[in-house]
C-alpha positions as CSV (number, residue, x, y, z in Angstrom):
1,X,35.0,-41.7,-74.7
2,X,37.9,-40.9,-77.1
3,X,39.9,-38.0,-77.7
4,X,40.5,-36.5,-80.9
5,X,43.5,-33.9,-81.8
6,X,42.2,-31.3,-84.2
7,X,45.2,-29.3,-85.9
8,X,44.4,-25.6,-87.3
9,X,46.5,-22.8,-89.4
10,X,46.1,-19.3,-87.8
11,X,46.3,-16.5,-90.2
12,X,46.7,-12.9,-88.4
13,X,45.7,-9.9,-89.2
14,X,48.0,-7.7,-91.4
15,X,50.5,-5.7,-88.8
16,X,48.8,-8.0,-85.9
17,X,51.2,-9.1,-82.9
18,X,51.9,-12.7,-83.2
19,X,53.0,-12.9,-79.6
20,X,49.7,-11.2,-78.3
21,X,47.7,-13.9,-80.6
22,X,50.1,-16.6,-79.1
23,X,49.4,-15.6,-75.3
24,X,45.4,-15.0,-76.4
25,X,45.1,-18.5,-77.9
26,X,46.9,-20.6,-74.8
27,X,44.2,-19.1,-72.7
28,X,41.7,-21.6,-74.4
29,X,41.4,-24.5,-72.3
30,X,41.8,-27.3,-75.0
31,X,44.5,-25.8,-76.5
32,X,47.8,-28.2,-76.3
33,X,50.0,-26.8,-78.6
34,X,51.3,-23.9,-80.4
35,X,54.2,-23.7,-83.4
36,X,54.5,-20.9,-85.7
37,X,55.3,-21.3,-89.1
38,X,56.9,-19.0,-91.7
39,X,54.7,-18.7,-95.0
40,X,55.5,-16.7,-97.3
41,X,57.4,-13.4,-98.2
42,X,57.8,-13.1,-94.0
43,X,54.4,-13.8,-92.9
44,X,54.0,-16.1,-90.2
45,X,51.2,-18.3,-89.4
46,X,50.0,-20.0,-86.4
47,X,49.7,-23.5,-86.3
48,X,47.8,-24.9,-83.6
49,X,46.4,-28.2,-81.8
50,X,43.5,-28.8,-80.0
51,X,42.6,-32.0,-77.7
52,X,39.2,-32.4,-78.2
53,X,36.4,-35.4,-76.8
54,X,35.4,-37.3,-79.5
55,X,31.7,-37.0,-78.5
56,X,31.5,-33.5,-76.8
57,X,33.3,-31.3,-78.8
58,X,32.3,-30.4,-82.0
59,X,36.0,-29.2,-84.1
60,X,33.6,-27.0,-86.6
61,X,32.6,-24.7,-83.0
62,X,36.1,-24.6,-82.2
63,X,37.1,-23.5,-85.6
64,X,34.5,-20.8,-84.6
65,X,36.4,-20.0,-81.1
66,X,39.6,-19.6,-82.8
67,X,38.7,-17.0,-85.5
68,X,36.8,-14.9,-82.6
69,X,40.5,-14.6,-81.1
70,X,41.8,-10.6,-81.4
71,X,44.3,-10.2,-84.4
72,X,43.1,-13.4,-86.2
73,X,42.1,-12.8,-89.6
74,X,41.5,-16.7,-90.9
75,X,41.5,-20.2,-89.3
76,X,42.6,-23.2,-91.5
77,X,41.3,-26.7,-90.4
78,X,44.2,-28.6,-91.1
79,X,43.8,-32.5,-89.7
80,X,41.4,-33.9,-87.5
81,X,42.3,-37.5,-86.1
82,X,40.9,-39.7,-83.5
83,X,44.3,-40.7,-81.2
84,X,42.3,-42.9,-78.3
């Protein structure tokens, strides 16, 4: 079995805590890493990566996890590579 890194862009809600989203997301288990990453006009966006198995994990249902998170208004899938 191989593992595939999936990379997303977190939008939060308008006035939403960034830290609070931050803590929120590195409770989900496949979560490996977590940057933020200035947009526009000083909003700042979350972007994320996710270790995923190649054959287990489908990155469309973790897309789905990640928008559920409290304060996240929009999740961006960015990349999704196979790395082994």
């Amino acid at each position: 079995m191989g593992k595939a890194l999936a990379i997303y862009r977190i939008y939060p809600e308008e006035n939403a805590d960034i830290e609070k989203i931050t803590e929120d997301l590195k409770k989900i288990e496949k979560v490996r890493a977590i940057e933020k990453e200035p947009i526009a006009f000083g909003i700042v966006a979350l972007k994320i990566g996710l270790l995923l198995d190649d054959k287990k994990d489908n990155p469309d249902e973790w897309e789905k996890k990640l928008i559920q998170t409290k304060g996240v208004k929009d999740v961006e899938s960015l990349e999704v590579s196979l790395i082994s």
